[in-house]
DSSP file (Angstrom, degrees, kcal/mol; ACC not computed):
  #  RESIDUE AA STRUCTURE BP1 BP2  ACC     N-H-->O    O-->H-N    N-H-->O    O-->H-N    TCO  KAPPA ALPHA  PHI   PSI    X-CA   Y-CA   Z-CA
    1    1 A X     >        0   0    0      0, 0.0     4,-2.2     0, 0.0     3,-0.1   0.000 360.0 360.0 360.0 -43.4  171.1  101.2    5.5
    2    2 A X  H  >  +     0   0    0      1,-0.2     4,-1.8     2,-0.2     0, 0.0   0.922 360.0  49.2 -36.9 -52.8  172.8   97.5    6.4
    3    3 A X  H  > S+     0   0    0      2,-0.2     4,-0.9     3,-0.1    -1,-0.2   0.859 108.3  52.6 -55.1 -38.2  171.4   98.1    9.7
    4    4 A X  H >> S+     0   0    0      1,-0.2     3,-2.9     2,-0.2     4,-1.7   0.958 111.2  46.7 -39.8 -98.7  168.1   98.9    8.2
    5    5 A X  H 3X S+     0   0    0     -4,-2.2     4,-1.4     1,-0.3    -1,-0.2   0.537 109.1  46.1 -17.1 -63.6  168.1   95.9    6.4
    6    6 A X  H 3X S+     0   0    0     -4,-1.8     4,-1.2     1,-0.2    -1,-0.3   0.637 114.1  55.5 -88.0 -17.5  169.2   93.0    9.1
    7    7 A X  H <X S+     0   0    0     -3,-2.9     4,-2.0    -4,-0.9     5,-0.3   0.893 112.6  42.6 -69.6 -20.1  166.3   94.8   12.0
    8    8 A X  H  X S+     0   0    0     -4,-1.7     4,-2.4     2,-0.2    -2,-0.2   0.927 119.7  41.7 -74.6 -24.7  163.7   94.3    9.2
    9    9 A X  H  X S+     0   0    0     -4,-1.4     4,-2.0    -5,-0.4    -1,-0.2   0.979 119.8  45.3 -86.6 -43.1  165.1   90.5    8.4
   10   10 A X  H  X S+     0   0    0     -4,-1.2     4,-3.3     2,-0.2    -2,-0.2   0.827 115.7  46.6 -29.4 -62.8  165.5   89.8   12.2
   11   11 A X  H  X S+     0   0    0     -4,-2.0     4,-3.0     2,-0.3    -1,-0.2   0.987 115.2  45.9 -87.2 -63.3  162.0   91.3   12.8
   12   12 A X  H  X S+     0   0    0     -4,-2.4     4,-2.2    -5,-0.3    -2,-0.2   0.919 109.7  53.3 -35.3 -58.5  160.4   89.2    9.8
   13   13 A X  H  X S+     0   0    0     -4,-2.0     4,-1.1     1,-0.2     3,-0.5   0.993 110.8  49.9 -54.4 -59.9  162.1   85.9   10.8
   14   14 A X  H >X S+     0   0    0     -4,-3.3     4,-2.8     1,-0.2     3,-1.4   0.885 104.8  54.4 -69.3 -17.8  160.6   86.4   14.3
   15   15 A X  H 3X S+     0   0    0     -4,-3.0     4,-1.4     1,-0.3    -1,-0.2   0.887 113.6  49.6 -64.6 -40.6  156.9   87.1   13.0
   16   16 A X  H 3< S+     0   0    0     -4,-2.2    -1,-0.3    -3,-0.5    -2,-0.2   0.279 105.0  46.2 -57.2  -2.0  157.3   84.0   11.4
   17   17 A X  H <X S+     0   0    0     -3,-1.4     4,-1.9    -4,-1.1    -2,-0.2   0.629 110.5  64.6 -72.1 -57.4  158.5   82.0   13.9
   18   18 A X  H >< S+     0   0    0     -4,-2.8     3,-2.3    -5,-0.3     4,-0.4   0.860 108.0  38.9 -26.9 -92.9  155.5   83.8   15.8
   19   19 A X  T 3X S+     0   0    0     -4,-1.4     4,-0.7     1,-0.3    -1,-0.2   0.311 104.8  57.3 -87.9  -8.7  152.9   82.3   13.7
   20   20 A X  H 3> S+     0   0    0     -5,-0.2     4,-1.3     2,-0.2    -1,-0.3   0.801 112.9  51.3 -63.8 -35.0  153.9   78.9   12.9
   21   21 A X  H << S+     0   0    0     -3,-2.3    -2,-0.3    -4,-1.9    -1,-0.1   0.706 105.5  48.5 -55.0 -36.7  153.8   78.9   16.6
   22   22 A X  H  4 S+     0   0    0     -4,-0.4    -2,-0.2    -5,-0.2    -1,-0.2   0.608 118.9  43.1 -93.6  -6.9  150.3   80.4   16.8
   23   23 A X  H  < S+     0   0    0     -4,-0.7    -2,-0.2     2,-0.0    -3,-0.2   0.852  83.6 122.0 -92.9 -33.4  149.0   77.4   13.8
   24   24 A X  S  < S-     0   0    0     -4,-1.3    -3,-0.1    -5,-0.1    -4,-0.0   0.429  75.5-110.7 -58.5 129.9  150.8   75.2   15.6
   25   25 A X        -     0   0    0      1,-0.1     2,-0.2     3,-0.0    -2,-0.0  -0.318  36.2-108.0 -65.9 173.4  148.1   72.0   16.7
   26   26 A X        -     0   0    0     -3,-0.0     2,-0.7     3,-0.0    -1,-0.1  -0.651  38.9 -98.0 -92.1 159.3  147.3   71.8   20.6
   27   27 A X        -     0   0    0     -2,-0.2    -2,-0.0     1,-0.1     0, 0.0  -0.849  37.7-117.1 -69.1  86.2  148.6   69.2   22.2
   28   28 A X        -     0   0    0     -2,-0.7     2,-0.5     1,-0.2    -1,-0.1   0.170  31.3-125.2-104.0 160.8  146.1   65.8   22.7
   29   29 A X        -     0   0    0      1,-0.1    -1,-0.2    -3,-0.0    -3,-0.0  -0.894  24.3-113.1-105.7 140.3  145.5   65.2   26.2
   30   30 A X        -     0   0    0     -2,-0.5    -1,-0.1     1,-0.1     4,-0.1  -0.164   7.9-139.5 -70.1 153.5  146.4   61.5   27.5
   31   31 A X  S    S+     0   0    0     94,-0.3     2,-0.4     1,-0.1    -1,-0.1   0.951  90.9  70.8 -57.5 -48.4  143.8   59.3   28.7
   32   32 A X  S    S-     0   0    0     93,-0.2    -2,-0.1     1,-0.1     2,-0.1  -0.654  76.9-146.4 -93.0 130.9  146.1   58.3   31.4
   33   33 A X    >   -     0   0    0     -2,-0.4     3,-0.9     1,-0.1     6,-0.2  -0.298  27.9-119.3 -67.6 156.8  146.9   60.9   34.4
   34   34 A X  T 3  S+     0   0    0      1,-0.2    -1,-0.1    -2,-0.1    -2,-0.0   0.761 111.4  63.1 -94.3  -1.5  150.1   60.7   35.7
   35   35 A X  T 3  S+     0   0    0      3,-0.1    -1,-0.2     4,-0.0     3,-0.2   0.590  82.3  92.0 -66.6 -15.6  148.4   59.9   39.2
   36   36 A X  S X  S+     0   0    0     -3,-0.9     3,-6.1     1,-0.2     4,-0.1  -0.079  81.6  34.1 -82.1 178.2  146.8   56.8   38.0
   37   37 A X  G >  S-     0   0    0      1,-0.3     3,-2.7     2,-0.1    -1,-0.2   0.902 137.2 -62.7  46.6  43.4  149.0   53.8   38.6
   38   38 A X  G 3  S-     0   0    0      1,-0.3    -1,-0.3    -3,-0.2    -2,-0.2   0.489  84.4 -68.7  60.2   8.3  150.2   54.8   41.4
   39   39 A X  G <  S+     0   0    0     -3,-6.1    -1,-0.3     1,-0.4    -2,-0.1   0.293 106.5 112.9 114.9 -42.3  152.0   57.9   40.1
   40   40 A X    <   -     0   0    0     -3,-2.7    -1,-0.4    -5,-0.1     2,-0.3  -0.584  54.2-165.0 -85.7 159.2  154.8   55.5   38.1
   41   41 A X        +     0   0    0     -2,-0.1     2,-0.2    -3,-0.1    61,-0.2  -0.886  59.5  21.7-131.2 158.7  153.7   56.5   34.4
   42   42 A X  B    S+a  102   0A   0     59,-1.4    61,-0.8    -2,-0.3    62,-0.3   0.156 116.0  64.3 100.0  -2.6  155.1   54.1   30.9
   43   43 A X  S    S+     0   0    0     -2,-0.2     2,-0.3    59,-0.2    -1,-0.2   0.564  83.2  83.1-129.8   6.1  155.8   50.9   33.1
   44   44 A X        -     0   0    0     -4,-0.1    58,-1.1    17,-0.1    57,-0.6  -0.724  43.3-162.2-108.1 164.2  152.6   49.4   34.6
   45   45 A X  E     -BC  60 100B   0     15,-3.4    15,-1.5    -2,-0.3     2,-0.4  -0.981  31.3-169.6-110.1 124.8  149.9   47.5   34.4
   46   46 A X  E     -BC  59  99B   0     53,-0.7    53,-1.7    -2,-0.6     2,-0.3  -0.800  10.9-159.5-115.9 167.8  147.2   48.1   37.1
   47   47 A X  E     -BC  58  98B   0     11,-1.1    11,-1.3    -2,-0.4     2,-0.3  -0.835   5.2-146.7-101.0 148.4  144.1   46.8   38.5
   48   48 A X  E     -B   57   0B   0     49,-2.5    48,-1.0    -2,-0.3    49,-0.5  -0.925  22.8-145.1-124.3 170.9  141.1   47.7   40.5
   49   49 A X  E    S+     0   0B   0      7,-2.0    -1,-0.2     5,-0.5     6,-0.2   0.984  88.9  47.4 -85.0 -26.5  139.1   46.1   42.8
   50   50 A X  E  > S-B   54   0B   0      4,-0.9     4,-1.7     6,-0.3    46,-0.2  -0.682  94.5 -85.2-115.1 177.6  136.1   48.2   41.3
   51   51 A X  T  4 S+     0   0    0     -2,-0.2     3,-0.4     2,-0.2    46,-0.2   0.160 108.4  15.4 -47.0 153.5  134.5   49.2   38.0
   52   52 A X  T  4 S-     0   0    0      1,-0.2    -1,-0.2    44,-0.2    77,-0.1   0.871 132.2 -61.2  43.8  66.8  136.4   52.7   36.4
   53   53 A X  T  4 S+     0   0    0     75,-0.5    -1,-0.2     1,-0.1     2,-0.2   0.810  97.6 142.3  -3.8  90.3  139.3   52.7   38.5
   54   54 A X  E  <  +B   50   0B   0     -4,-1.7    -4,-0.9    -3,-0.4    -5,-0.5  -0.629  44.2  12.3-123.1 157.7  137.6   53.0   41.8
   55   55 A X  E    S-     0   0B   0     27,-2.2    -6,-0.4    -2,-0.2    31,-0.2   0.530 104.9  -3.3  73.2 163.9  138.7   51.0   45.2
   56   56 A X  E    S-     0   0B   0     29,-2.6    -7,-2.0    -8,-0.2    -6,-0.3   0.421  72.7-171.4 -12.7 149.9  141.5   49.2   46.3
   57   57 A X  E     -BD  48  78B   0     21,-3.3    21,-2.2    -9,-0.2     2,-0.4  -0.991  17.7-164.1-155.8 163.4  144.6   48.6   43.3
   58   58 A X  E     -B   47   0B   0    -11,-1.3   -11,-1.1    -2,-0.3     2,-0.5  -0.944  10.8-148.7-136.6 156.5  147.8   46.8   42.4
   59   59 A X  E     -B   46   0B   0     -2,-0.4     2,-0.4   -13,-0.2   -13,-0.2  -0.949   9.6-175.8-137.5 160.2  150.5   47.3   39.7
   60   60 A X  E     -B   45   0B   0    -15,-1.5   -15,-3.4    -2,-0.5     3,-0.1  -0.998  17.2-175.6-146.7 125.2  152.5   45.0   38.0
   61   61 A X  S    S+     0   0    0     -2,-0.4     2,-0.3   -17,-0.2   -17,-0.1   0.005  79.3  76.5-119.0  35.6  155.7   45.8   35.1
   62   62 A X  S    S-     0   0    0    -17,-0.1    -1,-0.1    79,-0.0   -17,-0.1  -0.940  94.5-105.0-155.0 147.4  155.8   42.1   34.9
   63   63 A X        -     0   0    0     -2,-0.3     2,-0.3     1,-0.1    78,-0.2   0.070  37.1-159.5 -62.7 146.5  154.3   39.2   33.6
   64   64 A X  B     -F  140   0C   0     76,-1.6    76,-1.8     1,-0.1    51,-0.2  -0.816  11.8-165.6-140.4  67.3  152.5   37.6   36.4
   65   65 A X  S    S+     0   0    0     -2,-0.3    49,-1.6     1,-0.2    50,-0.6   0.874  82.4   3.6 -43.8 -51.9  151.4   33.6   36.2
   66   66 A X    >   -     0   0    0      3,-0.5     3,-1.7    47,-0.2    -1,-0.2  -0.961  60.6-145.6-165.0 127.3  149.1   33.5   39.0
   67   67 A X  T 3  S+     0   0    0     71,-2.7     8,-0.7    -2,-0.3     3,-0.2   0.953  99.4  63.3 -59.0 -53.0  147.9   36.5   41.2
   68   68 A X  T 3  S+     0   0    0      1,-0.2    -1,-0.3     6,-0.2     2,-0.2   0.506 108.2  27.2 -29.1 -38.6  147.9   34.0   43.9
   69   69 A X    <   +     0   0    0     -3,-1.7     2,-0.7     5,-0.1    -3,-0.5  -0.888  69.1 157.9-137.4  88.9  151.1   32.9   44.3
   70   70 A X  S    S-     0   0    0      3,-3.1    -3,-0.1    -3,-0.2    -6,-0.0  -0.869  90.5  -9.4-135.6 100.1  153.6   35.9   43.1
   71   71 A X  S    S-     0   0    0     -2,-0.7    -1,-0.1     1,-0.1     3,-0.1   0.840 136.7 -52.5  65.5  38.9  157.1   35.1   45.0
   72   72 A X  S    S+     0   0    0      1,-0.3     2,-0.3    -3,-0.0    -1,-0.1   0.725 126.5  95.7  80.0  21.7  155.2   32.4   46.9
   73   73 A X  S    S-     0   0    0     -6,-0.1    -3,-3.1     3,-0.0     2,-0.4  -0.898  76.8-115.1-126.5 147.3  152.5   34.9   48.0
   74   74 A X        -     0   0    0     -2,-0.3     2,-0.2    -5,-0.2    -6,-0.2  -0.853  37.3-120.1 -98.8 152.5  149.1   36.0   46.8
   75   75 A X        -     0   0    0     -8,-0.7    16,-1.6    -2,-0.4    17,-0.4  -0.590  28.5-157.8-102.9 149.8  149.1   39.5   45.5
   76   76 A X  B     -G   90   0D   0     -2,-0.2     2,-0.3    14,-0.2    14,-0.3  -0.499  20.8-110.8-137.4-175.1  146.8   41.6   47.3
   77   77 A X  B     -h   87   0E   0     12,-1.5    11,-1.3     9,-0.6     2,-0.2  -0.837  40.5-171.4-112.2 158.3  144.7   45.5   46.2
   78   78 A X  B     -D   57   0B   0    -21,-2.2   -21,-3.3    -2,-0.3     2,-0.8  -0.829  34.5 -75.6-143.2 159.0  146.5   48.0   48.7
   79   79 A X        +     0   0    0    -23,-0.2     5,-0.1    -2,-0.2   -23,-0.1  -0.634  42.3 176.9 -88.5 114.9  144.9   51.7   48.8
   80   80 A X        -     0   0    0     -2,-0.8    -1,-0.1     2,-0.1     4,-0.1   0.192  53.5-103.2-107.3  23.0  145.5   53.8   46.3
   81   81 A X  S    S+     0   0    0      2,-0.4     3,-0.1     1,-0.2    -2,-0.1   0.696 103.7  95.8  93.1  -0.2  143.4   57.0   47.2
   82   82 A X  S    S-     0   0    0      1,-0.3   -27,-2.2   -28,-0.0    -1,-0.2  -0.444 108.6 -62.5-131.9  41.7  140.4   56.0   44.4
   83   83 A X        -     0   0    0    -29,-0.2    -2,-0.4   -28,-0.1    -1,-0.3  -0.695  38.3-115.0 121.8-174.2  138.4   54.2   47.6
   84   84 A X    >   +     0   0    0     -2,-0.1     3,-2.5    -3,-0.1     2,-0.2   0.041  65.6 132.1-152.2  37.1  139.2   51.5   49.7
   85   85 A X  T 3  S+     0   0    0      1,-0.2   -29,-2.6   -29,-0.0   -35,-0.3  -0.591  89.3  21.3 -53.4 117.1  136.1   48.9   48.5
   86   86 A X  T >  S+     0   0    0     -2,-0.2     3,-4.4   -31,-0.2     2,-1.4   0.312  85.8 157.4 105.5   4.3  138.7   45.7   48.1
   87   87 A X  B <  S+h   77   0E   0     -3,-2.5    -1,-0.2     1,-0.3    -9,-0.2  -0.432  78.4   5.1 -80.9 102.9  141.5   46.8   50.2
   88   88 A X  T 3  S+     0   0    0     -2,-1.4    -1,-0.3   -11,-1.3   -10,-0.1   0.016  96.5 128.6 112.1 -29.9  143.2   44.1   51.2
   89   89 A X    <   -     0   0    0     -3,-4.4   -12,-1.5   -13,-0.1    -1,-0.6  -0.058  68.8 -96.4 -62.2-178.4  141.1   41.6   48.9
   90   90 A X  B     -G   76   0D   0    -14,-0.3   -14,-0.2     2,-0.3    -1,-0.1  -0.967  25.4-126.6-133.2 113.0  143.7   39.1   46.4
   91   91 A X  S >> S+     0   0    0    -16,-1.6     3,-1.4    -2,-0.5     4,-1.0   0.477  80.5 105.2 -45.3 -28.6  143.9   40.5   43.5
   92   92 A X  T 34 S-     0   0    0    -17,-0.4    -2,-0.3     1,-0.3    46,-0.2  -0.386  92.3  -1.0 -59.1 133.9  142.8   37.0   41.9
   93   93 A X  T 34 S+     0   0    0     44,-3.7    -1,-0.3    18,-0.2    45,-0.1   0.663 119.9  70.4  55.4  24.9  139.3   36.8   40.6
   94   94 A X  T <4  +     0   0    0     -3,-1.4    -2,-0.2    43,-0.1    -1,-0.2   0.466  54.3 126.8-138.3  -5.6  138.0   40.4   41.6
   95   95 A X     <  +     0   0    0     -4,-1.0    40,-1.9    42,-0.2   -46,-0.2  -0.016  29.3 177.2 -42.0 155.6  139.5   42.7   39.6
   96   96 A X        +     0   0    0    -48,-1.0    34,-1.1     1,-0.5     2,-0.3   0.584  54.0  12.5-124.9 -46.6  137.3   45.1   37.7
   97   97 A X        -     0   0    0    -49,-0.5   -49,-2.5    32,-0.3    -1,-0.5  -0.958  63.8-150.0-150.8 136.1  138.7   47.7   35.7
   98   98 A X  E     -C   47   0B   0     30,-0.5    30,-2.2    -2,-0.3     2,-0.4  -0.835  14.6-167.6 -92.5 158.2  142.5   48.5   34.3
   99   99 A X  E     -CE  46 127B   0    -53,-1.7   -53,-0.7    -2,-0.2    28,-0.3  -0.970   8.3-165.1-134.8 173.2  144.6   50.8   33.3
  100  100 A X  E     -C   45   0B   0     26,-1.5    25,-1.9    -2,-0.4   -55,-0.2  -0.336   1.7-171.9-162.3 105.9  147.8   50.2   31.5
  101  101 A X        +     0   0    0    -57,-0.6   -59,-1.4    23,-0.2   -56,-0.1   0.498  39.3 121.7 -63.4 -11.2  150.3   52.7   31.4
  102  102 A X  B     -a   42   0A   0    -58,-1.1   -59,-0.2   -60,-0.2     5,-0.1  -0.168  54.6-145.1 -23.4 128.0  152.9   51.6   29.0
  103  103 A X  S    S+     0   0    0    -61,-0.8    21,-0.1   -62,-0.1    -1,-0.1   0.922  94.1   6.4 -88.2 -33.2  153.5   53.9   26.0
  104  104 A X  S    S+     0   0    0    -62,-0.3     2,-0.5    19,-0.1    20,-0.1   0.643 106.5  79.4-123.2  -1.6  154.2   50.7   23.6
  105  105 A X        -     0   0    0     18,-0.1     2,-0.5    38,-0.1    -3,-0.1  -0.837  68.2-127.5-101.9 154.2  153.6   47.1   25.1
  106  106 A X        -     0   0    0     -2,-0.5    37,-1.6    17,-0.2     2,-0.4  -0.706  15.1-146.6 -68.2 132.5  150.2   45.5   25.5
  107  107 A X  E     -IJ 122 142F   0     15,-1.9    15,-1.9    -2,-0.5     2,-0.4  -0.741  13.1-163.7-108.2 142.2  149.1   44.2   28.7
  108  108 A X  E     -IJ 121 141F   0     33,-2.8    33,-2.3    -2,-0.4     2,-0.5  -0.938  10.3-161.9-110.3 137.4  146.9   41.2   28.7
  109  109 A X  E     -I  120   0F   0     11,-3.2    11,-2.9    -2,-0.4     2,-0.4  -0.918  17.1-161.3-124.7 124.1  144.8   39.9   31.6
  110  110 A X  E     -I  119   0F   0     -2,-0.5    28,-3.2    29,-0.4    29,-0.3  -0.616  22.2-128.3-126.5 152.6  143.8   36.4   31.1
  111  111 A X  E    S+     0   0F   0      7,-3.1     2,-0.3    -2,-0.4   -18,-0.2   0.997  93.8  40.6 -51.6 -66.8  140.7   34.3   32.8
  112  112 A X  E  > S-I  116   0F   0      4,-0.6     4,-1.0    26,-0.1     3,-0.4  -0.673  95.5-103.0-102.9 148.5  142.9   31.2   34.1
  113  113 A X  T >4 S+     0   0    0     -2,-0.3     3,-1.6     1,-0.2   -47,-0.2   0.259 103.7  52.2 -34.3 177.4  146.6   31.3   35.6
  114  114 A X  T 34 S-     0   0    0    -49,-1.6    -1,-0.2     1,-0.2   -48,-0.1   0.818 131.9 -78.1  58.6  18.7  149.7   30.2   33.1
  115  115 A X  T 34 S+     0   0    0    -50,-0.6    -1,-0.2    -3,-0.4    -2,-0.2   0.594  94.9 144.5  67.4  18.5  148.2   32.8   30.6
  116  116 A X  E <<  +I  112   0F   0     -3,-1.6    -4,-0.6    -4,-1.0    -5,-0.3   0.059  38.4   3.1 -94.8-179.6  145.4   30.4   29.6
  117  117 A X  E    S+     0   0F   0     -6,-0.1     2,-0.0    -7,-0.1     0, 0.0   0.186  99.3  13.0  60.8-163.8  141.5   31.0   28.6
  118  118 A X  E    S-     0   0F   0     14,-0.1    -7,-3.1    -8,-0.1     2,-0.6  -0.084  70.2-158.1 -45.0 112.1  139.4   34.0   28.2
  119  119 A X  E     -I  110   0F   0     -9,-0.2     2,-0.4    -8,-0.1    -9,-0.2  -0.911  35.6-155.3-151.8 176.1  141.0   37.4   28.0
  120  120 A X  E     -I  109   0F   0    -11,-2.9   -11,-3.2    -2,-0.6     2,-0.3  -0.854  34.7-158.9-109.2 124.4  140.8   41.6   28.4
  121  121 A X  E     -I  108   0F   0     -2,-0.4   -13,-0.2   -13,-0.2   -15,-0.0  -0.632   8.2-163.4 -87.5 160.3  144.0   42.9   25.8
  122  122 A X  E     -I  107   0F   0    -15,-1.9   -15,-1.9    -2,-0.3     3,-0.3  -0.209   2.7-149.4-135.8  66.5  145.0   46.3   26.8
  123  123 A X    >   -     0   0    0    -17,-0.2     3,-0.8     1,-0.2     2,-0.5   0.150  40.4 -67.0 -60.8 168.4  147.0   48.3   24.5
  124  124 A X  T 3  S+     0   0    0      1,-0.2    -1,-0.2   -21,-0.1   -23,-0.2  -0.305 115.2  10.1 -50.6 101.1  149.4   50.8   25.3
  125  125 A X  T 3  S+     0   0    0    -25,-1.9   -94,-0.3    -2,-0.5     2,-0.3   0.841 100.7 124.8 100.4  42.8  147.9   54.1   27.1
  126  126 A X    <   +     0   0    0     -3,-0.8   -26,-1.5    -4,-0.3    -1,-0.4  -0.954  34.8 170.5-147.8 152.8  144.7   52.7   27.6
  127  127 A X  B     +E   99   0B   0    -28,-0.3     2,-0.2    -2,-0.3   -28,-0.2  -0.903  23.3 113.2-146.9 155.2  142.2   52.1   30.6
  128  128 A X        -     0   0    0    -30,-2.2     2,-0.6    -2,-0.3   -75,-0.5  -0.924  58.8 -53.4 168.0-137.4  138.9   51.0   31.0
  129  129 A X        -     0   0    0     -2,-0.2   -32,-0.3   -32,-0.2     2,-0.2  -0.961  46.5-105.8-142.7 150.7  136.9   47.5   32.6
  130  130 A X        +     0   0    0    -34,-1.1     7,-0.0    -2,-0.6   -10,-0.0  -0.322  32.3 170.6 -52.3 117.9  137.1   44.1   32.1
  131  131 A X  S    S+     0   0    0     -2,-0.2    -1,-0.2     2,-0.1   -11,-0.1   0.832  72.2  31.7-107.3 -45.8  135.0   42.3   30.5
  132  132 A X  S    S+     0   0    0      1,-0.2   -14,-0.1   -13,-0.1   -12,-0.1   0.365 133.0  36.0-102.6  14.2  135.8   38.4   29.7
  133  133 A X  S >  S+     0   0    0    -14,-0.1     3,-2.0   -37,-0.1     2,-0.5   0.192  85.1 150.3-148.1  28.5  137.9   38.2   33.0
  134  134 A X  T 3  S-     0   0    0      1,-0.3   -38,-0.2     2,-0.2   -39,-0.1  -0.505  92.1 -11.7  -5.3  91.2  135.6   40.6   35.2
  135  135 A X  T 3  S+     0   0    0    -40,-1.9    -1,-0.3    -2,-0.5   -39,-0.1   0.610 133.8  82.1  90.2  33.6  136.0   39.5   38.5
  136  136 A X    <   +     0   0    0     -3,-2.0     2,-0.4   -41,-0.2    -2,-0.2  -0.223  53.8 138.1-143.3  33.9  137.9   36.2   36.8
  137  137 A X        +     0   0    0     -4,-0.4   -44,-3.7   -46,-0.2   -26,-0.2  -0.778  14.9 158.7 -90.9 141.6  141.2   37.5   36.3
  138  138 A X        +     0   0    0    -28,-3.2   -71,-2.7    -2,-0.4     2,-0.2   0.674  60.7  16.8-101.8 -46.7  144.1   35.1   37.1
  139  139 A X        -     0   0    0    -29,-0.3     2,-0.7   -23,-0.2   -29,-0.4  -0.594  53.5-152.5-129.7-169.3  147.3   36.0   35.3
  140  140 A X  B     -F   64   0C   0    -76,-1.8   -76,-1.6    -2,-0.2     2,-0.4  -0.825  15.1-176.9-152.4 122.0  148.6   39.4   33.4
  141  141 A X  E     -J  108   0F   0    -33,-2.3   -33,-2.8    -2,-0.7     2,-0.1  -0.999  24.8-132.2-134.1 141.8  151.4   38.7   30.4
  142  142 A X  E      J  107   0F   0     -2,-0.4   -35,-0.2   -35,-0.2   -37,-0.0  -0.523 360.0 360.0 -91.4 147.0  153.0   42.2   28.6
  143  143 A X              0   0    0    -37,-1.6   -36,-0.1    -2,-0.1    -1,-0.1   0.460 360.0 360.0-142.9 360.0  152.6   41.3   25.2
């Protein structure tokens, strides 16, 4: 009769385990793929050179004064498989579209170099296109 007892409690505990599992919510799906951004997922910000992350791209997990001159170079869209409209362009003043793959900082993309003027915020896990520095982006600060 003991045995009796502990299959029927054994057998209960798993049907209930079962079905907490089967209410259980589905899972939301991320905006961001883990292909975007080159592949690295929770530490960039990228760019493209076109609209909906199309064409040529760059990524960045640091603050950036001026796309132009980053380590005494201007920073440039390299081909990321999404086109290759801009490949080769500097990244200053054409950028289009973002993504920014952070799960918690916000990336900002600002009109004039030194983090000044007009800017696109990006919160964490979020993509889309630029609007007040559209093909006027100069610098990118995590914020």
């Amino acid at each position: 009769m003991r045995m009796r007892k502990s299959a029927v409690s054994a057998a209960l505990a798993a049907a209930g385990t079962l079905s907490m599992l089967a209410t259980a919510a589905p899972a939301q799906a991320d905006s961001i793929p883990d292909s975007l951004c080159g592949g690295v997922i929770d530490v960039d910000y990228c760019l493209w050179y076109n609209s909906n992350q199309k064409g040529g791209w760059t990524a960045t997990y640091e603050n950036i004064s001026n796309w132009d001159n980053y380590g005494g170079y201007p920073v440039i869209f390299s081909n990321g498989g999404e086109g290759t409209n801009g490949v080769g362009t500097h990244v200053k003043n054409n950028a289009a579209s973002y993504a920014n793959s952070h799960d918690s900082k916000t990336g900002v993309s600002y009109f004039n170099s030194n983090y000044a003027g007009a800017s696109d915020v990006a919160p964490p896990r979020d993509k889309g296109n630029l609007v007040n520095t559209y093909n006027n982006n100069a610098s990118f600060r995590w914020r």
